[in-house]
N, C-alpha and C positions, 0 to 999 in steps of 0.2 A: 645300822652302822652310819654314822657321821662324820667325815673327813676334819680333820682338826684344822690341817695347813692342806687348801687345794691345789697349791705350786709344788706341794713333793707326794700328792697322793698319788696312786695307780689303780687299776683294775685289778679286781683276782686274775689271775693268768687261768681262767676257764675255758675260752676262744684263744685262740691263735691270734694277737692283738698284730702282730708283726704284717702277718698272710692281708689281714682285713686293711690293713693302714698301707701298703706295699697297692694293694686293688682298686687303692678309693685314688690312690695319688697316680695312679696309671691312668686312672677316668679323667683327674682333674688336667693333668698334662696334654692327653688326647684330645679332650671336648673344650679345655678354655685357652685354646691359642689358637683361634681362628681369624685374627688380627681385627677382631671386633672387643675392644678394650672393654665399651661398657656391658654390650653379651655378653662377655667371659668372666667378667664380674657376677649377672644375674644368673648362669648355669652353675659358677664354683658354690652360688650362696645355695642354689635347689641338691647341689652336690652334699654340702655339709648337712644342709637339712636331713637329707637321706642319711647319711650315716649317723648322726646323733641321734633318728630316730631306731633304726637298727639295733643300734648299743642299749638302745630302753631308754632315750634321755630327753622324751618327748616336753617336759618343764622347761629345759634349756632351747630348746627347738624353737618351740613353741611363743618364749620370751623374744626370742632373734627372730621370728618371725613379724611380730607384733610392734618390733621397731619400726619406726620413721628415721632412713638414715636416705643421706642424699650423698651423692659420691661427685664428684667436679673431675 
C-alpha cells in the first residue's frame, strides 16, 4: 500500500492510535518541562524517536535521526 496524499492519510485503526498518542503526549508533558529549554528539546526528539519506532516507521526515524539540525 502507498499513501497517495500523506496530509490526509491514516493508519488502519488495528492499535488503539488514540490510547498510544494520549501515553506518548503524557511522557512528552512530564519529561520535557524541566525548564531546561534545550534538554527538553533533545528528550521530546529520543521521545518521537521511540514512538515512530514502535508504530514500524523505523525509515522515518532513522532519516530524523541522521539530520544535522542545530536549534538556537
Amino acid at each position: 500500500m502507498k499513501p497517495e496524499n500523506l496530509d490526509e492519510w491514516t493508519l488502519p485503526p488495528s492499535v488503539d492510535l488514540a490510547l498510544v498518542d494520549s501515553a506518548f503526549a503524557a511522557r512528552m508533558k512530564d519529561e520535557c518541562s524541566t525548564g531546561d529549554i534545550e534538554g527538553n528539546g533533545c528528550r521530546a526528539d529520543e521521545i518521537l524517536d521511540e514512538l515512530l519506532r514502535k508504530l514500524g516507521m523505523t525509515a522515518t526515524a532513522d532519516a530524523y535521526k541522521a539530520l544535522y539540525v542545530w536549534r538556537a
